[in-house]
C-alpha positions in Angstrom: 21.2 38.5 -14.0 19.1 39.5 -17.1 16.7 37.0 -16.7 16.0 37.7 -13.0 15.6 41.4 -14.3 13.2 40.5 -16.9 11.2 38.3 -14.4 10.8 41.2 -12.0 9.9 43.5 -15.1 7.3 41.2 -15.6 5.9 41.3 -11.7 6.1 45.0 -11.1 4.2 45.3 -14.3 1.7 42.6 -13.2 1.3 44.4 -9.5 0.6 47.6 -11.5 -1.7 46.3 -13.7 -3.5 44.8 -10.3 -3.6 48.4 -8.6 -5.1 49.7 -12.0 -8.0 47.4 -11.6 -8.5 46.4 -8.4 -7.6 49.4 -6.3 -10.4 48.8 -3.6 -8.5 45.4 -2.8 -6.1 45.2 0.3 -2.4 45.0 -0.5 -2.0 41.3 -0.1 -5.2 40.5 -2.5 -3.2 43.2 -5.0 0.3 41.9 -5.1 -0.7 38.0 -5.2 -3.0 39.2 -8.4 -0.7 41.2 -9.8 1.5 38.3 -9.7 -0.4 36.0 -11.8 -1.0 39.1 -14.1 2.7 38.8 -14.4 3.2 35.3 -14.9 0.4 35.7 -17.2 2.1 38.4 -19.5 5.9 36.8 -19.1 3.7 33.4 -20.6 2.5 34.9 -23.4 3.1 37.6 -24.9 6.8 36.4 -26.3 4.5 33.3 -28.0 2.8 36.2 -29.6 5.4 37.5 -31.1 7.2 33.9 -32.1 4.4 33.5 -34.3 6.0 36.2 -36.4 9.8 35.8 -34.8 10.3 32.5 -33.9 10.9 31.8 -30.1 13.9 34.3 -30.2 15.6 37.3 -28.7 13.7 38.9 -31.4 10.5 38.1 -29.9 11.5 38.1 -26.5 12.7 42.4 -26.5 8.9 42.6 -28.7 7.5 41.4 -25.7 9.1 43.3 -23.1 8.6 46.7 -25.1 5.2 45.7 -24.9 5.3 45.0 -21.3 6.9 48.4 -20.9 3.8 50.1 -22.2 1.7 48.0 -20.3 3.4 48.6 -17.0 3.8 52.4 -17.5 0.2 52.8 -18.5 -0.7 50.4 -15.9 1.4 52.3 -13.2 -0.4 55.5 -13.9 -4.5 54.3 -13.8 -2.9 52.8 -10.0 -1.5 56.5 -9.3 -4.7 58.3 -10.3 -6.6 55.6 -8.2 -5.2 55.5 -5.1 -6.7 55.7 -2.2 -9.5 53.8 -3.1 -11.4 52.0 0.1 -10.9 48.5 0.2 -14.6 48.0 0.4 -14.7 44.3 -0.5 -12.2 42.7 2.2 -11.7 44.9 5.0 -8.8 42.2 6.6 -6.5 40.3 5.4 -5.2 36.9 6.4 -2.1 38.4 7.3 -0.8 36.5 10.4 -1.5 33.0 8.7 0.2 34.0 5.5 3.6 35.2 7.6 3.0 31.5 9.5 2.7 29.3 6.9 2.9 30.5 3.7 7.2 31.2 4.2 7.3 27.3 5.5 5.7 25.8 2.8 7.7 28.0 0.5 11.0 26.7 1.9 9.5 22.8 1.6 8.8 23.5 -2.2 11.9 25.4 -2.7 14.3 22.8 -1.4 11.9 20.0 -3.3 12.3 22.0 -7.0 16.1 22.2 -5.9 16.8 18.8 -5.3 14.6 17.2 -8.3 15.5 19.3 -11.0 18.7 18.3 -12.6 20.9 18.1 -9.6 24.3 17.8 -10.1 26.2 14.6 -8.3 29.7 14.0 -9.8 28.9 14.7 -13.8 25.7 13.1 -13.3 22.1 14.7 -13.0 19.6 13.2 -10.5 16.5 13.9 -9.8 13.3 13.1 -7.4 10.9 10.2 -7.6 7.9 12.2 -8.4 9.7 14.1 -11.0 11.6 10.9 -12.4 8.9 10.5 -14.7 7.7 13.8 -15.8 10.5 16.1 -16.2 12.2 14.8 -19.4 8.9 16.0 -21.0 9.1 19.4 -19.7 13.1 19.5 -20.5 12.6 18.5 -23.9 9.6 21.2 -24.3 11.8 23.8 -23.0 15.0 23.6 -24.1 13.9 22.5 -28.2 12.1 25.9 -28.5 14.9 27.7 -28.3 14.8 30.0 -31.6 12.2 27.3 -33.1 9.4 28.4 -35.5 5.9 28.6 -34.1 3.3 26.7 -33.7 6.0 24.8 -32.5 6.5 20.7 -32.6 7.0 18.2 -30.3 10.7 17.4 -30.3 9.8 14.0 -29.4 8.1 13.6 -32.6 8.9 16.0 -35.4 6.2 17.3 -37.8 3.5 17.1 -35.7 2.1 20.0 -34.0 2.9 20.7 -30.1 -0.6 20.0 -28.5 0.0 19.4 -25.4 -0.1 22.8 -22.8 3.6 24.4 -23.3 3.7 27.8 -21.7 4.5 26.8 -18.5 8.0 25.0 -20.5 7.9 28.4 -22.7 8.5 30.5 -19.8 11.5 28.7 -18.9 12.5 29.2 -22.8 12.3 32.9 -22.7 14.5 32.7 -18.9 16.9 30.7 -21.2 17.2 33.2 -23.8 17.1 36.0 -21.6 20.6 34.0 -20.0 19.4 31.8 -17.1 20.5 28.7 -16.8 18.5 25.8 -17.7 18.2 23.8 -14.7 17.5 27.4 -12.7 14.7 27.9 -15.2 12.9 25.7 -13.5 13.6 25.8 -9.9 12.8 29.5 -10.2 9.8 29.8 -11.8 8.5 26.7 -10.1 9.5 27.9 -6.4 7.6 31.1 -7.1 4.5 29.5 -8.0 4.2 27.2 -5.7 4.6 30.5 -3.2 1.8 31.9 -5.1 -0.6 28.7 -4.9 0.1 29.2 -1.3 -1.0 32.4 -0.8 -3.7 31.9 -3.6 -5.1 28.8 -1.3 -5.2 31.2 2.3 -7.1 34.1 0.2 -9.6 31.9 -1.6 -10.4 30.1 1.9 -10.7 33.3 3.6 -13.0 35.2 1.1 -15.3 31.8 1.4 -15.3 31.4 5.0 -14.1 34.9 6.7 -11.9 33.5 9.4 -8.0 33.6 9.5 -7.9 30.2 10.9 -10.2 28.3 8.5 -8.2 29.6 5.4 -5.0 28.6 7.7 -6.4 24.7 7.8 -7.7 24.8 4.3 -4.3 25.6 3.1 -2.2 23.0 5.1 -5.4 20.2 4.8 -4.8 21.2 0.8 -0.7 20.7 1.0 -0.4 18.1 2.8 -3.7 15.7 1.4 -3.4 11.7 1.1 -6.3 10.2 2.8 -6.0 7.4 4.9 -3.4 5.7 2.9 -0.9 5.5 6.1 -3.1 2.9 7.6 -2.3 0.5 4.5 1.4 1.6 5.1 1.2 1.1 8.5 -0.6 -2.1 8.9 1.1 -5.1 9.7 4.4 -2.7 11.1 4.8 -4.6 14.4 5.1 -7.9 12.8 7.4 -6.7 10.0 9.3 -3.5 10.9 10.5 -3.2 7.1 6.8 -2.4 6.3 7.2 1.3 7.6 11.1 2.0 6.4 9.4 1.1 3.0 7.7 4.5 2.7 10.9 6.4 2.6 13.2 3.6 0.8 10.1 1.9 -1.6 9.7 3.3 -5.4 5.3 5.3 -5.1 5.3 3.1 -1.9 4.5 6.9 0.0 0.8 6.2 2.2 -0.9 9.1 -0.6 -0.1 7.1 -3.6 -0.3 2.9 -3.0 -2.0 1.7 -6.7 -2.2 -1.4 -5.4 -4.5 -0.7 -2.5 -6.7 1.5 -4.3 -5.2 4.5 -2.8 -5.0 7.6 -5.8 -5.8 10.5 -4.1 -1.8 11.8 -4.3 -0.2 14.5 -2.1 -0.4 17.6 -4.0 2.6 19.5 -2.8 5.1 16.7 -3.5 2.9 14.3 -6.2 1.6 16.9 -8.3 2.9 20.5 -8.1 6.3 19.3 -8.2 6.5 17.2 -10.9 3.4 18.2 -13.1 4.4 21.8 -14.2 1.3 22.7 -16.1 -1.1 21.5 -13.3 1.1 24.1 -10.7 0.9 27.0 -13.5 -3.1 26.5 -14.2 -3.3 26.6 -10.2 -1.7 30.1 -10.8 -4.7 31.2 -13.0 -7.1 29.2 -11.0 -7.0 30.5 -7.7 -7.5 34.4 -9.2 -10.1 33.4 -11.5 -12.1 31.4 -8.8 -11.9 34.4 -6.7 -12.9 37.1 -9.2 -16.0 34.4 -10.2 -17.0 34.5 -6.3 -16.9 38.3 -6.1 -18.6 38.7 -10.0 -22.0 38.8 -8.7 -21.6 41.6 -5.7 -19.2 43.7 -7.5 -19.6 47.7 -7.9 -18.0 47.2 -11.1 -19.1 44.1 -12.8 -18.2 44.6 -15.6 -15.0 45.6 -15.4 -14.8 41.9 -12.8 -16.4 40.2 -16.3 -13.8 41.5 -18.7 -10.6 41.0 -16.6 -11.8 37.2 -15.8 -12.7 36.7 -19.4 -9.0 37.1 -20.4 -7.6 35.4 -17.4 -9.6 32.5 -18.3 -8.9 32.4 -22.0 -5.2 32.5 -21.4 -5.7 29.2 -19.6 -6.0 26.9 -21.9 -2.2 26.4 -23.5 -1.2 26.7 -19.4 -3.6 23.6 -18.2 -6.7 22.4 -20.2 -8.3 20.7 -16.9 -7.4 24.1 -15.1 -9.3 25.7 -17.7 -12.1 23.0 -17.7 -12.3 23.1 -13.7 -12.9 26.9 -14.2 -15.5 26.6 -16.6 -17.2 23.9 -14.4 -17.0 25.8 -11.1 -18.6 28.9 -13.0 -21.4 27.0 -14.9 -22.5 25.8 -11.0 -22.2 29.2 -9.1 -22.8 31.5 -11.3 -26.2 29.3 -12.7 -27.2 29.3 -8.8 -26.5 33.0 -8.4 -28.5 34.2 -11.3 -31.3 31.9 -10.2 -31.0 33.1 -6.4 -30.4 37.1 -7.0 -32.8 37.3 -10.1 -31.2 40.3 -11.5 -30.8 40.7 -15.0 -27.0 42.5 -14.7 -25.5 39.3 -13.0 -26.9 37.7 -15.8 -25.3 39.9 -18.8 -21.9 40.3 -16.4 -21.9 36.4 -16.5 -22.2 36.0 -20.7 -19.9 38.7 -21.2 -17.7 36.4 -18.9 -18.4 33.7 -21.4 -18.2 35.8 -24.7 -14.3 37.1 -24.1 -12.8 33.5 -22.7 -14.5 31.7 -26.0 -13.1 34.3 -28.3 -9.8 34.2 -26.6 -9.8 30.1 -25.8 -11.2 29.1 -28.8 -8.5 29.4 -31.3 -6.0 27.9 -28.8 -8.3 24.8 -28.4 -9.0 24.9 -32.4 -5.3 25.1 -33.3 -4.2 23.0 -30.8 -6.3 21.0 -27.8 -8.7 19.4 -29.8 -6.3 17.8 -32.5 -5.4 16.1 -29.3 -8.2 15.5 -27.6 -10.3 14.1 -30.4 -7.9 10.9 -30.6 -9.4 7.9 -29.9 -9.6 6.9 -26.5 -9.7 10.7 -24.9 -13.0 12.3 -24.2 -15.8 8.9 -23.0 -18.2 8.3 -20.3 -16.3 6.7 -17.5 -18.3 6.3 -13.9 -16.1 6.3 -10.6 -12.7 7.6 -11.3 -10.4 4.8 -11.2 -12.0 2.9 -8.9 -14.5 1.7 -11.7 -13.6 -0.8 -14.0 -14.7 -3.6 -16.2 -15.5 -6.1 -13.6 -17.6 -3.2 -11.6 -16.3 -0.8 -8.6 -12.8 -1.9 -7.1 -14.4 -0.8 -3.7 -17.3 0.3 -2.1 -18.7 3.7 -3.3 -18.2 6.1 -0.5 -14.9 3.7 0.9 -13.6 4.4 -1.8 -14.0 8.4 -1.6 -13.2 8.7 2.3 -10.4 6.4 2.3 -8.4 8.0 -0.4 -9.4 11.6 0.9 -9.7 11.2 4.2 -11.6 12.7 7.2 -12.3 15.9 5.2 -14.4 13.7 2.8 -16.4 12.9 6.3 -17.0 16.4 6.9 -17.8 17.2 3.0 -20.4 14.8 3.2 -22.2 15.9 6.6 -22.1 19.3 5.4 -24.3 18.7 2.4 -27.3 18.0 5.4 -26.3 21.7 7.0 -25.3 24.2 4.3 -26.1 28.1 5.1 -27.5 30.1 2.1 -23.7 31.9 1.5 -22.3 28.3 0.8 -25.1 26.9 -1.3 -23.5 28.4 -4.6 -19.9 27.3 -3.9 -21.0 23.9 -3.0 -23.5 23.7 -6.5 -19.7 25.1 -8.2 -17.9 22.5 -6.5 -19.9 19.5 -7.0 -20.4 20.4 -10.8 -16.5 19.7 -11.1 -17.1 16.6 -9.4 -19.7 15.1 -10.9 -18.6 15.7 -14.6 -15.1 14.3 -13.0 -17.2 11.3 -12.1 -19.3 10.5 -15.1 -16.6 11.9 -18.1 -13.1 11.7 -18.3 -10.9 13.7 -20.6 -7.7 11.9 -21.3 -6.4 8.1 -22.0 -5.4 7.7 -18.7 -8.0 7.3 -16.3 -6.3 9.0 -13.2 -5.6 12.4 -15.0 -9.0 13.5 -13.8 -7.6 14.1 -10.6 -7.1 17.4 -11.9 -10.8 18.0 -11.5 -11.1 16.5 -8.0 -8.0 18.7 -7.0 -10.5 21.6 -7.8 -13.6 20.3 -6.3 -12.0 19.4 -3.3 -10.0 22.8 -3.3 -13.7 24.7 -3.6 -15.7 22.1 -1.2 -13.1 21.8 1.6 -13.7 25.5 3.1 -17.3 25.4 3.3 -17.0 21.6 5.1 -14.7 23.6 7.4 -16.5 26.4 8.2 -19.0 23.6 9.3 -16.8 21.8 11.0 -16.5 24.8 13.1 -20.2 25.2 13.7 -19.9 21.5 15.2 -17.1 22.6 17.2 -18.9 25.5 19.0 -22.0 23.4 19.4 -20.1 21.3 21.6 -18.6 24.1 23.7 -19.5 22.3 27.2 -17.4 18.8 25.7 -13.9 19.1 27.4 -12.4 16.2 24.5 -13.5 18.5 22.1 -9.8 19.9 21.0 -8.5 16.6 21.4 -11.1 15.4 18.4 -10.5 18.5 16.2 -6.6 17.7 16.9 -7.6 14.5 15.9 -8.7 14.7 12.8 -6.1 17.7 11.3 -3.6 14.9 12.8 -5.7 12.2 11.0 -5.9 14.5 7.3 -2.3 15.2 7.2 -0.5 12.3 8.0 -0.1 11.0 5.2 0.6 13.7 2.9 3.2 14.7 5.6 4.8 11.4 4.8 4.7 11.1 1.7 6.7 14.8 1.4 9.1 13.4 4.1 9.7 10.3 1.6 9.7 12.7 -1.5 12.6 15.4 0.3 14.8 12.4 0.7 14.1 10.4 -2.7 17.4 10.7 -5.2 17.2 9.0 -8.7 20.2 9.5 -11.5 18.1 10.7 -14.3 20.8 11.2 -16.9 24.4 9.7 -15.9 27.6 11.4 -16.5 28.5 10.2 -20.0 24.9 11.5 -21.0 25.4 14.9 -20.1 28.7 15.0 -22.0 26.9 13.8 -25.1 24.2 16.1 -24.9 26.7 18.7 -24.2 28.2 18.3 -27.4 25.2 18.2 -29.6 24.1 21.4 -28.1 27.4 23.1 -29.2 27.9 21.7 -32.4 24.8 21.1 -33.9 22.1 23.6 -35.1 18.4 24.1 -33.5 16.0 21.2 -35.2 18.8 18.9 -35.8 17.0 15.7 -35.7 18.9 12.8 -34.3 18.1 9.3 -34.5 17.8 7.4 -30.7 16.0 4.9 -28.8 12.4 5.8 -27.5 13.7 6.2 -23.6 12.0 8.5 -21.5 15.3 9.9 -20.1 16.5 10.7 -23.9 19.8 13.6 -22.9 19.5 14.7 -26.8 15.6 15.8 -26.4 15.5 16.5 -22.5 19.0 18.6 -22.3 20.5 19.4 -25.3 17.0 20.4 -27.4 17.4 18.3 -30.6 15.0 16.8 -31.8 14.4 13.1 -32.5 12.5 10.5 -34.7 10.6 9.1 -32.2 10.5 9.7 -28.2 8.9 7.4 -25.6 5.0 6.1 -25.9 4.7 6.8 -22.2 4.5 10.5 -23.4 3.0 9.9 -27.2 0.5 7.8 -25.7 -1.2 9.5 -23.1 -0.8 13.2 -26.1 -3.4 11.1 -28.4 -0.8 11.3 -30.7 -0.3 8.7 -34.0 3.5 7.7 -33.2 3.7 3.9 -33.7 5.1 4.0 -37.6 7.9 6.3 -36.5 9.0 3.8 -33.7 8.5 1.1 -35.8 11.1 2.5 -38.0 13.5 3.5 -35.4 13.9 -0.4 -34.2 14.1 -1.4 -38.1 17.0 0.6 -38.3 18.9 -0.3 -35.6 18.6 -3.9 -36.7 19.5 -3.4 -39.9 20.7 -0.5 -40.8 21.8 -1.1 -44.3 18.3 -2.4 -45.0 16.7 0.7 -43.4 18.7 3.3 -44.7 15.5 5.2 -46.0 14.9 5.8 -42.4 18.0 8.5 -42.4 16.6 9.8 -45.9 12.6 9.8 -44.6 13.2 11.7 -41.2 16.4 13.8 -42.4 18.6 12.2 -39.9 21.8 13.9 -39.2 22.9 11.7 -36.4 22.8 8.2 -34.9 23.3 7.6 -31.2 24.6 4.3 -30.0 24.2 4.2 -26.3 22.8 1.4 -23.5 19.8 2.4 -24.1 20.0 1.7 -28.1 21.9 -1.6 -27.5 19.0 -2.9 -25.3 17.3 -3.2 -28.8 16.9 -6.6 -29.3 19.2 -7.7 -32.5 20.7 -3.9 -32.9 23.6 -4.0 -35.0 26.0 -1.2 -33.9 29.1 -2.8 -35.7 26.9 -1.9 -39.1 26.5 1.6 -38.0 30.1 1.9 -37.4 30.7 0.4 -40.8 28.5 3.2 -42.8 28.7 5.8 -41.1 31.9 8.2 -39.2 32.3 8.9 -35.2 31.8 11.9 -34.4 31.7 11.6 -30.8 32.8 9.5 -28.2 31.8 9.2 -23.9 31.9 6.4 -22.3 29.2 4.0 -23.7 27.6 6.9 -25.9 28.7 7.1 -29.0 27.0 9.5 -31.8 27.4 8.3 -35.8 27.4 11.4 -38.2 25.0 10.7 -41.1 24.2 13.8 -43.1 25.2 17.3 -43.2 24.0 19.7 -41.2 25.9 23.1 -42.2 27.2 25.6 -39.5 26.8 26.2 -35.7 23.9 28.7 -35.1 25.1 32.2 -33.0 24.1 31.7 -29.2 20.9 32.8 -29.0 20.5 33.8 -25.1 22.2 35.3 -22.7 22.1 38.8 -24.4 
């Protein structure tokens, strides 16, 4: 009940903050800013006071008497101000937000419910798309718990927590504030993805000015996959199996099929679901996009310039490429604007725009991104996505681009030959994005750019709409003409339709019954930072659900962070084969426990009767048994649920 409080502490303050700033803007526009404003606050300002707290209740009633001033002072500028005309959107996309956005709601809603740590019988299971991804996240959240800041990675202790955690940290402070973990994340996810929503229909309808275009840019955007069904589909009549294997087949959904090439994932049940930091930097996207559209005709551009400044430099712990996307977009637009309007204010509004997100991103990207990112193997020249490779392009250029995105990437294309002057800036934003995307990539792993096509294709796809309808009125006396729009919204949305329909019924165990007990226990009895000696499994119950730290977690994370891990997991199999050889490892990593589990006797030659020799049982379920190895004092108060 506290938490929920907190959380709407945090939105009411956001909204007021909104009506403060914006009160020309309609009430929709206000409330979905004010929203992010929210998030925005509820993200960080408890990490401001960790830094001199720790992540704790300390910092966490800091923050909210903070907020309090904030929202008072906040509510009062919105009181003075009200009513102000709305004198930059006169309408609203009212009637396509009470269609859609509710239904889409209700998909996510019942996706983040089933895929986040679902209780069957003991047992927690979990989605396909999330099978992957969450254990990061869990272990994230649940290890800051009262931990010291700048934080470290739980999954290898002693380095610095690069990668983007206030997405995870928000789900902390609902923790500590009483909420239970597996709610921690189906609530704050569920509300985003509502946002995005809403964030998608207003973005569309400030580009294109019709209720109907921002209605298709939003379910063209949820449901994406390209033509990917066609692979899915092909062959069906001589095997029937071929089709049942989209909804019973492990990534065999039409959006996502490797083998064939096919990359361009559905976003609502490949990405927003599982990746949490991508869904939260759509949060700060969307609003920031909008203000950068509106920057240049604004009364008050100033004002515009310093309230995107600090949106955008409170992106880069949420999502880098978010962040990056942003910067992108703005470079393009804005560059075309100043060129276009010649007027020295657009120009000063822009660089004071630039000044406030470098002094707020930089020390985030100092102290934390680039560590990361200057590993080897993260930021290099890489043409054509992932369909380039060693032995040249895996397909043709542009069959590459209009299979995996479909018949919008048709329409993208013609509209390039017929852009009116309004969409010539948005177009230069949008094809910034993708041509950096296409010529630089920014991670190990080659798909993760995706990120930055998301945006382009999220910026481009309401100006090839509004094109689209040009066409359509131009052939006003062609009686098929419905049929072929019908045609091609059918043809875009097929197979992201299926790929959520495969994803709503997809049911993994992620940790099994004897897990949870063990990671149960080590919650109650051992202290915050307890570090515990495991195997390097993705789906590690001591990291993921009980917050504990240990030497080494799985290289499918480590990896793809830039991070140096391989000495650590070198160590971790040298124990478990001889752990009377390797003692130092207990000694070297202050061990306090050893876990003997299936997962630990997979290790080839792993000698658990030598554990048992050395060292005393502490606890027993099942297969799992944990080996006590060190002192570790008493049990820590509860921290939460004050």
């Amino acid at each position: 009940m506290a938490a929920s409080l907190v959380l709407a502490a945090y939105t009411l303050a956001g909204i007021a903050l909104s009506r403060a700033l914006f009160p020309e803007r309609g009430t929709m526009w206000s409330v979905w800013f004010g929203c992010a404003a929210g998030l925005l606050l509820f993200m960080w300002l408890p990490v401001l006071f960790a830094f001199k707290f720790g992540f704790t209740m300390a910092a966490q009633k800091a923050a909210l008497g903070t907020l309090a001033v904030i929202g008072i002072g906040s509510g009062r500028a919105a009181f003075a101000s009200r009513g102000a005309v709305n004198r930059l959107q006169t309408r609203e996309p009212v009637r396509a937000f009470v269609c859609i956005v509710p239904i889409l709601t209700i998909i996510a809603a019942y996706l983040q419910y089933t895929h986040t740590l679902q209780p069957e019988g003991g047992a927690l299971h979990t989605g396909q798309s999330t099978f992957g991804d969450l254990s990061l996240h869990l272990s994230i959240a649940t290890s800051l718990r009262g931990a010291p800041f700048p934080p470290e990675y739980a999954l290898l202790p002693g380095t610095r927590l690069a990668y983007p955690f206030l997405m995870d940290t928000l789900s902390t402070s609902l923790m500590l504030w009483g909420m239970e973990l597996r709610w921690s994340f189906i609530i704050p996810g569920t509300l985003m993805c509502a946002h995005v929503f809403a964030g998608i229909l207003l973005l569309a309808h400030r580009i294109t000015r019709g209720e109907k275009l921002s209605a298709l840019t939003l379910i063209l955007v949820a449901f994406c996959g390209g033509f990917g069904f066609l692979y899915s589909w092909d062959r069906v009549g001589v095997d029937s199996s071929r089709f049942m294997d989209i909804f019973t087949g492990f990534y065999r959904a039409p959006a996502n099929l490797t083998d064939m090439n096919i990359r361009w994932s559905n976003l609502l049940a490949d990405m927003w679901l599982p990746q949490r930091t991508f869904l939260a930097g759509w949060v700060f996207l969307l609003p920031a996009l909008a203000l950068v559209l509106d920057l240049p005709e604004s009364g008050n551009r100033k004002r515009v310039a310093v309230t995107l400044g600090i949106l955008a430099g409170g992106m880069p712990l949420v999502h880098t490429h978010s962040f990056l996307a942003l910067g992108l977009f703005s470079a393009g637009y804005l560059g075309w604007r100043c060129v276009e309007l010649k007027r020295r204010s657009v120009v000063l509004s822009g660089i004071t725009y630039l000044a406030i997100t470098l002094a707020l991103a930089l020390p985030q990207l100092l102290a934390f991104t680039f560590g990361q990112s200057s590993a080897e193997g993260f930021v290099r020249f890489h043409f054509n996505w992932v369909n380039g490779g060693a032995n040249g392009l895996k397909d043709s250029y542009l069959f590459f681009w209009i299979k995996n995105v479909g018949p919008p990437m048709i329409l993208i294309i013609l509209m390039l030959f017929d852009l009116p002057k309004e969409h010539r800036p948005i177009v230069a934003g949008a094809f910034t994005i993708f041509i950096i995307a296409e010529l630089i990539e920014f991670q190990p792993n080659d798909y993760d750019n995706n990120k930055l096509f998301y945006a382009w294709y999220l910026t481009a796809l309401p100006c090839a709409l509004a094109f689209g309808a040009r066409v359509f009125e131009r052939l006003r006396g062609l009686r098929s003409r419905r049929i072929i729009a019908g045609a091609f919204v059918l043809l875009s949305v097929v197979s992201g339709v299926l790929s959520v329909m495969r994803e709503s019924i997809s049911d993994y165990e992620l940790y099994a019954q004897d897990a949870v007990s063990m990671a149960k226990y080590v919650e109650d009895n051992t202290p915050p930072g307890c570090v515990i000696l495991t195997a390097t499994n993705h789906n590690n119950p001591i990291s993921a659900v009980a917050g504990r730290k240990v030497v080494c977690g799985p290289d499918i994370y480590l990896y793809y962070h830039g991070l140096d891990y391989e000495a650590k997991m070198s160590d971790v199999i040298r124990f478990y084969i001889d752990p009377e050889g390797a003692r130092r490892v207990i000694e070297d990593y202050d061990v306090k426990y050893v876990l003997f589990g299936n997962y630990e006797r997979a290790i080839t030659g792993a000698d658990e009767e030598a554990i048992a020799r050395m060292y005393p049982l502490a606890f027993e379920a099942g297969g799992y048994r944990l080996y006590r190895v060190g002192e570790i004092g008493s049990v820590p108060p509860v921290l939460g649920g004050e």
